[in-house]
C-alpha positions as a printed NumPy array, in Angstrom:
array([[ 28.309,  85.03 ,  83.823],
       [ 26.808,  82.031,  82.623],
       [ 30.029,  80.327,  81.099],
       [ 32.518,  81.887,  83.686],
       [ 30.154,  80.252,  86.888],
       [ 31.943,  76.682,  86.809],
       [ 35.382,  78.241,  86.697],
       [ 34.251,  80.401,  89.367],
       [ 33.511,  78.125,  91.642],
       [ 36.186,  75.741,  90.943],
       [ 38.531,  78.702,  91.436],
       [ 36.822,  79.559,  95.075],
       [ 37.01 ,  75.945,  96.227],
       [ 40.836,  76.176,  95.253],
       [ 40.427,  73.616,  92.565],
       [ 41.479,  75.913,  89.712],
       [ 44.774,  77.738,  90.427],
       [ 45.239,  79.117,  86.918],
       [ 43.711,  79.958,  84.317],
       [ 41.222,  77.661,  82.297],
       [ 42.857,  78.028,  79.426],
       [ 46.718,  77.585,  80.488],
       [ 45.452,  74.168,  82.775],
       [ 44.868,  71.463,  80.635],
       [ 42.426,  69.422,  82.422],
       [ 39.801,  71.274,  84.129],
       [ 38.06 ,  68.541,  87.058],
       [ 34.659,  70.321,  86.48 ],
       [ 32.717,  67.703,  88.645],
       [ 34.617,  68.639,  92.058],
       [ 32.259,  71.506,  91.582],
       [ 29.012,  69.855,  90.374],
       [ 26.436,  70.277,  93.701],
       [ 27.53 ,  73.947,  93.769],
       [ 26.919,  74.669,  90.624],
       [ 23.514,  72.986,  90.74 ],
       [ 22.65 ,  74.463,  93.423],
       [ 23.225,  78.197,  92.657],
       [ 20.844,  77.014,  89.078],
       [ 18.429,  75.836,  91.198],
       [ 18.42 ,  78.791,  94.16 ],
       [ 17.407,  81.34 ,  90.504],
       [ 14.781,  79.502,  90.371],
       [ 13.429,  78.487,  93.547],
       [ 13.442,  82.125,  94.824],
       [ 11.999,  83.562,  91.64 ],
       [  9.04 ,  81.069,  91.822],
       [  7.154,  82.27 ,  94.869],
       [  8.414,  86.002,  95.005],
       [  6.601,  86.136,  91.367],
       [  3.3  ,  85.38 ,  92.697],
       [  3.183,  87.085,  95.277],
       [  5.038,  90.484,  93.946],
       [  2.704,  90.366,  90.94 ],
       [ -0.08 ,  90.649,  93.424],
       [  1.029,  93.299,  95.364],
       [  1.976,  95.371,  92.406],
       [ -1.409,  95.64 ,  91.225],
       [ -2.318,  96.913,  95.063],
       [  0.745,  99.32 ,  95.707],
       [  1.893, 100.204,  91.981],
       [  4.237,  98.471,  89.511],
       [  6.761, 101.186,  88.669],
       [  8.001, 101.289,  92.236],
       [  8.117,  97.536,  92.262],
       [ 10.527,  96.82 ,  89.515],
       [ 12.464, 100.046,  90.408],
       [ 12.73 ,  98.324,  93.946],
       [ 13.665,  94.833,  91.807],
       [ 16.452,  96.354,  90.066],
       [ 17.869,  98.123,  92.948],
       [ 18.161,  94.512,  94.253],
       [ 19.861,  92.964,  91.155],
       [ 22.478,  96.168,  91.542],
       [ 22.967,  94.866,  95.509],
       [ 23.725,  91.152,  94.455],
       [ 26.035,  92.01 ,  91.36 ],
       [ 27.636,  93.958,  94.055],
       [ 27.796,  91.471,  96.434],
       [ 29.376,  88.7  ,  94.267],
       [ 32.212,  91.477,  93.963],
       [ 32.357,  91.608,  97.825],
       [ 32.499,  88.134,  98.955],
       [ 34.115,  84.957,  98.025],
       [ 32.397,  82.276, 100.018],
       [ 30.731,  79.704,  97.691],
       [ 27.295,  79.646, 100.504],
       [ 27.234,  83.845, 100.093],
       [ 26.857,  82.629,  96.589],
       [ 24.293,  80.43 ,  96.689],
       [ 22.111,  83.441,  99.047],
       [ 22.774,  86.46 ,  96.329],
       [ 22.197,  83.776,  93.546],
       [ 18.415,  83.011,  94.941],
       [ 18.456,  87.312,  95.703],
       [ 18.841,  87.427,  92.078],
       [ 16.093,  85.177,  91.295],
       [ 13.651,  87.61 ,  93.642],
       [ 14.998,  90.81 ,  91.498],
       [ 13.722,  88.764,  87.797],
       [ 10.38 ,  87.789,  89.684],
       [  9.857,  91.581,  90.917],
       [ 10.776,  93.104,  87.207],
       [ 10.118,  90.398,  84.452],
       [  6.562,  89.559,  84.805],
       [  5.668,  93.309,  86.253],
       [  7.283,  94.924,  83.54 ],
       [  5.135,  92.762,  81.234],
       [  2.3  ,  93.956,  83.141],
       [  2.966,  97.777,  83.175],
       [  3.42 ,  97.25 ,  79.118],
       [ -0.11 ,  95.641,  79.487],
       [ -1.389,  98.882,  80.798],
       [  0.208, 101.373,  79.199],
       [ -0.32 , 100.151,  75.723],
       [ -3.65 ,  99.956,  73.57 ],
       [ -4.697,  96.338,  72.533],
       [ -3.584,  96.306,  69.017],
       [ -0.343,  97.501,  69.805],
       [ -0.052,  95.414,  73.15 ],
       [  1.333,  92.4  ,  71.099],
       [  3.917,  94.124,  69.603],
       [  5.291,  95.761,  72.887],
       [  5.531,  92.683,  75.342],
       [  7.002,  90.841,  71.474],
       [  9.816,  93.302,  71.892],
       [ 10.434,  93.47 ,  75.571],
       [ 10.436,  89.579,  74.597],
       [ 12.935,  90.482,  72.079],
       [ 15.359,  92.262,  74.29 ],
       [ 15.831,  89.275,  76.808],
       [ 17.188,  86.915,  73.675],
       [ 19.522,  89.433,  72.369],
       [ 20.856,  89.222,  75.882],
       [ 20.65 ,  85.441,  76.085],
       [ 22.97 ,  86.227,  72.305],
       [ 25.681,  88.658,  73.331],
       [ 25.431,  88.564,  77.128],
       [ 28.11 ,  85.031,  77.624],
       [ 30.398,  86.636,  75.224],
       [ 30.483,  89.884,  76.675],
       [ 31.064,  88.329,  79.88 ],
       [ 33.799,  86.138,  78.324],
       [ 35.205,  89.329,  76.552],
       [ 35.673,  91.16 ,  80.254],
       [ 36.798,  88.099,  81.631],
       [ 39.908,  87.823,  79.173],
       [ 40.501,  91.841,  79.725],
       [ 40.779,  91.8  ,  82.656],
       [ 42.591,  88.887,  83.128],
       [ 44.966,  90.536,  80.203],
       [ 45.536,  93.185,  83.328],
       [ 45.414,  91.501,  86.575],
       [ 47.347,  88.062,  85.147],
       [ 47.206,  84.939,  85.976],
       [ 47.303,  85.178,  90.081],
       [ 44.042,  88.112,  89.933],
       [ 42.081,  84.666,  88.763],
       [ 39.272,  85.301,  90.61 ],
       [ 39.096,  88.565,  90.501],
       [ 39.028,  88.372,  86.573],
       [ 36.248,  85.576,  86.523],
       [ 34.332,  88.143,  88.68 ],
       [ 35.136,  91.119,  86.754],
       [ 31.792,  90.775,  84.915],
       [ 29.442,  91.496,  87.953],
       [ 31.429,  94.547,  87.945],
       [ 29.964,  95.521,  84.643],
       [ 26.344,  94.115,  85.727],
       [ 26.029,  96.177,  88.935],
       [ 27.178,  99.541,  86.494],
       [ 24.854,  98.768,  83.913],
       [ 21.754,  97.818,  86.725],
       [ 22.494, 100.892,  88.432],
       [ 22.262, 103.129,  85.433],
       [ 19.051, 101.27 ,  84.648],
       [ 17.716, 101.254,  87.842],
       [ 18.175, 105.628,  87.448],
       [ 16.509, 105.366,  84.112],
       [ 12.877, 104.029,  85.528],
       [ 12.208, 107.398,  87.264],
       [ 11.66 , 108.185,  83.499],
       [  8.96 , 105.739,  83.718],
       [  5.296, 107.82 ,  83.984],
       [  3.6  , 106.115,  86.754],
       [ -0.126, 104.104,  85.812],
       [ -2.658, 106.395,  86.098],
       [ -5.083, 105.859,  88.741],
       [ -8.952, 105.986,  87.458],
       [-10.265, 102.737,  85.713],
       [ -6.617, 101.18 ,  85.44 ],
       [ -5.778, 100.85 ,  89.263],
       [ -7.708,  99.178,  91.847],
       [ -7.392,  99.918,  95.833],
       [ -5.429,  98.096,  97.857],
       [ -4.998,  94.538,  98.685],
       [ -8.689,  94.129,  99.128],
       [ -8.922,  95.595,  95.843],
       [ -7.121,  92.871,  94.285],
       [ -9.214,  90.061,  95.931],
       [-12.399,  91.786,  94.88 ],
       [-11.267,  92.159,  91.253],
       [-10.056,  88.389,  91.388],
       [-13.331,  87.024,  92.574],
       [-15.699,  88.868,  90.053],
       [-13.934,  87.388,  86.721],
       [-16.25 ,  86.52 ,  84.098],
       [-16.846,  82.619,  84.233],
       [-15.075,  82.234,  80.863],
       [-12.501,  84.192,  81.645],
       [-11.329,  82.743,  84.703],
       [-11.355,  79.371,  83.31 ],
       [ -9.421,  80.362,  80.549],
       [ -6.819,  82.349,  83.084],
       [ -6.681,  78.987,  85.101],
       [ -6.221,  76.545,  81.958],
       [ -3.536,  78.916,  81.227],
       [ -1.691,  78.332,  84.795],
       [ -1.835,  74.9  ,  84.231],
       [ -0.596,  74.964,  80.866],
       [  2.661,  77.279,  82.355],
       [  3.219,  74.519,  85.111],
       [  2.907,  71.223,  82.786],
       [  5.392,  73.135,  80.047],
       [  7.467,  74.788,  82.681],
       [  7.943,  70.625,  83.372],
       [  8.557,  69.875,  79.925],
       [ 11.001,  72.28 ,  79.529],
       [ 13.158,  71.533,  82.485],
       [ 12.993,  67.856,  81.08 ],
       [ 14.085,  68.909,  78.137],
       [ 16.838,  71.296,  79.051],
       [ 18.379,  68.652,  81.039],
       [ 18.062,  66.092,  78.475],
       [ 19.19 ,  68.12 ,  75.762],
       [ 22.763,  68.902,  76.434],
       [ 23.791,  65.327,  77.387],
       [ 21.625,  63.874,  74.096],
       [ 23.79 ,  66.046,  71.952],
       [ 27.205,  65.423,  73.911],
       [ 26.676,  61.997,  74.212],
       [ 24.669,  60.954,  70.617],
       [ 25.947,  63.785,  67.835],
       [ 28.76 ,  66.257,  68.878],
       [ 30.691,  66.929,  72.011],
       [ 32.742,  69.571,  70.656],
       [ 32.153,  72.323,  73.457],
       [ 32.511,  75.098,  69.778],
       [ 29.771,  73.197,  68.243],
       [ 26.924,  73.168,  71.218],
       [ 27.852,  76.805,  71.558],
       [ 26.732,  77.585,  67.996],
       [ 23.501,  75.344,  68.706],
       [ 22.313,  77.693,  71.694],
       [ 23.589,  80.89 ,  69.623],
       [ 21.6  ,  80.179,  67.136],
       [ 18.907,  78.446,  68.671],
       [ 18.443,  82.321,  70.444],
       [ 19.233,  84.365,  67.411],
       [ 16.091,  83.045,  65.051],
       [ 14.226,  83.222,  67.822],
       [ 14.295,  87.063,  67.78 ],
       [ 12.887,  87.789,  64.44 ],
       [  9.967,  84.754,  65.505],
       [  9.154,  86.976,  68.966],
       [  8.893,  90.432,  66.396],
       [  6.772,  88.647,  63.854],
       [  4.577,  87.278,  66.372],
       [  3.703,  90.342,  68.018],
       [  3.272,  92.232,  64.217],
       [  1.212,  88.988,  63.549],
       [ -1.166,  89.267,  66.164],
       [ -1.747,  92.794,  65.796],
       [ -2.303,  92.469,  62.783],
       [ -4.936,  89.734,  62.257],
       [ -6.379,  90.907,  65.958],
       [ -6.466,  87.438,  67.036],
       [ -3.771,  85.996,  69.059],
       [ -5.035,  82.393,  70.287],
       [ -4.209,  80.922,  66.113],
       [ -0.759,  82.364,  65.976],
       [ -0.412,  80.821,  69.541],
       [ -1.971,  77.178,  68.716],
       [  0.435,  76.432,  65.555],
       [  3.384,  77.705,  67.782],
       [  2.05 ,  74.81 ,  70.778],
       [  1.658,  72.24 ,  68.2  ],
       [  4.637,  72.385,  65.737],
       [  7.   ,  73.303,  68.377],
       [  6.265,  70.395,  70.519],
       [  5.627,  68.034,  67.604],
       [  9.395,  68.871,  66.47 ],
       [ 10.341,  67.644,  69.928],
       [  9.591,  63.735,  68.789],
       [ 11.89 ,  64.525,  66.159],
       [ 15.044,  65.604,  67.851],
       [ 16.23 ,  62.537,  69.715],
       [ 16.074,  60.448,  66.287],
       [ 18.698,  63.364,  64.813],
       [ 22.228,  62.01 ,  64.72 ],
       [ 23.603,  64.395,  62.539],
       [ 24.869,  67.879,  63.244],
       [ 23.174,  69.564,  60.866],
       [ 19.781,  67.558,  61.095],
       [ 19.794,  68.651,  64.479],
       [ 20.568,  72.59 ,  64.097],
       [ 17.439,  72.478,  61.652],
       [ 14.897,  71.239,  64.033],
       [ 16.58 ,  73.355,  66.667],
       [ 15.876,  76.292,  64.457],
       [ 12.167,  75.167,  64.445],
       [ 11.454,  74.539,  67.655],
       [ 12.787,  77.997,  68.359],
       [ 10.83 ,  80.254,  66.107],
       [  7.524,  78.326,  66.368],
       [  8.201,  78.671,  70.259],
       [  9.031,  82.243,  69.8  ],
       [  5.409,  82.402,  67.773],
       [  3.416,  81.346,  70.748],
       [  5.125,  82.229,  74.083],
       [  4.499,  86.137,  73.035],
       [  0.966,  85.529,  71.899],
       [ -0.277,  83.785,  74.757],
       [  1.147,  86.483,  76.781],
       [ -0.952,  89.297,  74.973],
       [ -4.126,  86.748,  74.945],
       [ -3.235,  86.737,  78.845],
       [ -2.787,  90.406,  79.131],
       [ -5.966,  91.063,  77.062],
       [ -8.427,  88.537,  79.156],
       [ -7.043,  89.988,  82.378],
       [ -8.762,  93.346,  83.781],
       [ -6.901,  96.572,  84.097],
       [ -5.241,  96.746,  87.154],
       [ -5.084,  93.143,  88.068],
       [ -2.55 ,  92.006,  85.323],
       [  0.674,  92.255,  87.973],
       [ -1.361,  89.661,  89.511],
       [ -2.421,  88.   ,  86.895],
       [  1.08 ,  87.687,  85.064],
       [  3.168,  86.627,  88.49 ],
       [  0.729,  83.771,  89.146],
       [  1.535,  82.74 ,  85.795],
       [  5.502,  83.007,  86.265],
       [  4.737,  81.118,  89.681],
       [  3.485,  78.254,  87.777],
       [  5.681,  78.22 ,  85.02 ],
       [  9.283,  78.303,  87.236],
       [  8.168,  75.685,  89.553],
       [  7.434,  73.483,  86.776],
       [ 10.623,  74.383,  85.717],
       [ 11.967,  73.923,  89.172],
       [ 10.912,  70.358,  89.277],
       [ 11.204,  69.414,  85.407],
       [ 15.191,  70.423,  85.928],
       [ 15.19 ,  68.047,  88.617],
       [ 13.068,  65.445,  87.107],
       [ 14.974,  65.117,  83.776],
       [ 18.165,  64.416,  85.498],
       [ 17.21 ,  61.08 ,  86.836],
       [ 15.497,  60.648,  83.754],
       [ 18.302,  60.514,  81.799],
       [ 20.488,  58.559,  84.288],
       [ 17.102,  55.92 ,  84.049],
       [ 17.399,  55.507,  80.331],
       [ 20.135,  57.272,  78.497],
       [ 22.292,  53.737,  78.165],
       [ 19.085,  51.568,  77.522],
       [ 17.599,  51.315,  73.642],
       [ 13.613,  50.757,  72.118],
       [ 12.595,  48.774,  69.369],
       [  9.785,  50.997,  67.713],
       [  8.353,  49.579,  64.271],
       [ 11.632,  47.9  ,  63.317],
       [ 14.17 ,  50.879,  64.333],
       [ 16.452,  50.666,  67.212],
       [ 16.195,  53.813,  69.354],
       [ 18.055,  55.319,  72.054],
       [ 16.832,  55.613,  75.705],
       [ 17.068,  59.558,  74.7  ],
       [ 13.257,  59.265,  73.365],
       [ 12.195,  58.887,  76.957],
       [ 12.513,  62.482,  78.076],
       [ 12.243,  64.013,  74.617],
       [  8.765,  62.408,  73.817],
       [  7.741,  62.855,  77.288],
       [  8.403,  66.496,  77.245],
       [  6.71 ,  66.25 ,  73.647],
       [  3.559,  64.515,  74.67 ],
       [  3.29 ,  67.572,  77.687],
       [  3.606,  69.893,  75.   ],
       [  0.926,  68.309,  72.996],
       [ -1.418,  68.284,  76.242],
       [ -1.543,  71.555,  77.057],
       [ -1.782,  72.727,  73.114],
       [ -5.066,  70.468,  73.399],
       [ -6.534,  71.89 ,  76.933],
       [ -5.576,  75.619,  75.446],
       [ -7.467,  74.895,  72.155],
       [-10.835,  73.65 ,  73.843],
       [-10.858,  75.796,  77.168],
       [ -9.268,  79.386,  76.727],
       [-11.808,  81.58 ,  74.922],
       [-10.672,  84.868,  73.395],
       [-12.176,  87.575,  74.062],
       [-13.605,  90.331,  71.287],
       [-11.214,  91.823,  68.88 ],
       [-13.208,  95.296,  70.087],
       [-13.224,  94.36 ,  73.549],
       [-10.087,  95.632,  75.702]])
């Protein structure tokens, strides 16, 4: 839905009357605040429900808990079909957001358990996987039913055709939803603690080293979920405004800024497997990704800036995967639904806020200009090198303070 969401709205508020593509001018801005807020309701739902569902997962099971989650992502796809009121939007948009927390980082979890530790980096790699080939062919699939059924309905069943994609989304959560009762619940014995209390218990009697290293982690999660929100806002208006505001050619950035990512995920979990140490393969992805970001606001050219788009990606998509194992693999059994939602807590409200953040960042300092060592350089640098320098942080409080545990201890 991702690219059919602005039309959407426009076409509820009565703005657009025909199609996109037969209007000429599209007044996107008229539907600006709604937009923003059903990005930001995603994110401030997922947030909280993500701590809190990865705790009670542990305590109560995590196969029921993401069937439950997708069971709720079939309700809202259903209910953007049933309603047409931009506020009913807004409510299943943030319902949405509490499906991902209840099946993202649980599912990670259950992978966790279910897998042996040399083989745990290449699972939660491809589950990694399978969320960037959707990030690749999900907007033109949506796009695709969009113009069918637009083809069918013409041009007066306009909003019914921009919503003929949540159609597709509740059919294929439904079927997937049926497909977890294939899922073999955790057994119970050394992998499962007891209750709530349980949880606390198992919380409270971490090793010293690894709860600091489980708590340098959460603060690494929050200070890049900031630097990423900074840096997704800041991104699309740097390359509008400074190198290319062809809507084709920022399309083929993102497309392929997701496709080399892929292969970068699946070598990262072989990788780690492999060698049997994750925290290496982790540290060059911190430190070359975020050292790349200092280089992308001084790229004016197209292709200079696909390059170090394609770096960022795969040396991002080398870390995020390997911290998660090293996560997984310092967390006890049964306490990793806990243990991976606290971490998704901290990591979407720094998102939450970065987003916010890097908007009046870039309205500070987008049309002002630095003298550096006798270059002239845009305002741009200002989020970009702040979001860098984060980056750089949190590689530095990960190298000295998370310890990894034994390649023979699981």
């Amino acid at each position: 839905m991702s690219p059919l969401f602005p039309y959407l709205v426009l076409a509820i508020k009565g703005v657009l009357r025909e199609p996109p593509e037969a209007a000429g001018t599209v007044e996107a801005h008229v539907g600006a605040v709604e937009l923003g807020a059903l990005m930001a309701a995603f994110m401030a739902a997922r947030a909280p429900v993500a701590g809190l569902v990865g705790f009670l997962s542990d305590a109560l099971g995590k196969r029921g808990v993401i069937m439950l989650g997708m069971g709720i992502y079939t309700a809202a796809a259903l209910g953007f079909l049933a309603f047409n009121d931009l506020t009913a939007f807004v409510g299943l948009r943030a319902l949405q957001g509490v499906a991902s927390a209840m099946v993202w980082p649980v599912a990670e979890a259950y992978l966790a358990e279910v897998t042996p530790k040399w083989s745990r980096g290449k699972a939660i790699s491809i589950y990694s996987s399978s969320m960037l080939i959707a990030q690749v062919a999900g907007p033109s699939l949506g796009v695709a039913v969009y113009k069918l059924c637009l083809a069918a309905v013409g041009p007066g069943g306009l909003i019914l055709a921009l919503k003929a994609p949540m159609a597709l989304l509740a059919a294929t959560c439904a079927v997937s939803t049926i497909t977890l009762l294939l899922l073999p619940p955790i057994s119970r014995g050394s992998t499962r603690v007891e209750g709530l209390r349980g949880v606390i218990r198992g919380l409270r009697d971490l090793p010293p080293t690894v709860s600091r290293s489980l708590k340098v982690m959460y603060i690494n999660g929050l200070v890049n979920g900031l630097a990423m929100g900074i840096l997704n806002t800041a991104a699309v208006a740097y390359v509008v405004e400074e190198v290319v505001s062809d809507p084709l050619y920022i399309g083929i950035f993102f497309t392929v800024f997701s496709l080399v990512a892929v292969p970068a995920t699946m070598l990262a979990g072989w990788l780690t497997d492999r060698v049997r140490r994750r925290k290496p393969v982790a540290l060059v992805g911190y430190f070359a990704g975020r050292a790349a970001m200092f280089l992308l606001p001084l790229t004016r050219s197209y292709v200079l800036l696909l390059a170090v788009g394609v770096l960022i990606s795969m040396v991002f998509s080398l870390s995020a995967p390997s911290m998660r194992a090293l996560q997984a693999d310092l967390a006890p059994p049964g306490l990793r639904g806990t243990v991976f939602g606290v971490q998704q807590l901290f990591y979407n409200s720094g998102v939450l806020m970065g987003a916010l953040m890097g908007g009046y960042i870039v309205e500070a300092y987008a049309e002002r200009s630095f003298r550096l060592l006798g270059y002239d350089l845009t305002g741009y640098i200002v989020p970009f090198w702040l979001a860098g320098g984060m980056g750089l942080l949190t590689a530095s409080l990960f190298a000295l303070y998370v310890e990894e545990p034994s390649p023979h201890q699981d």
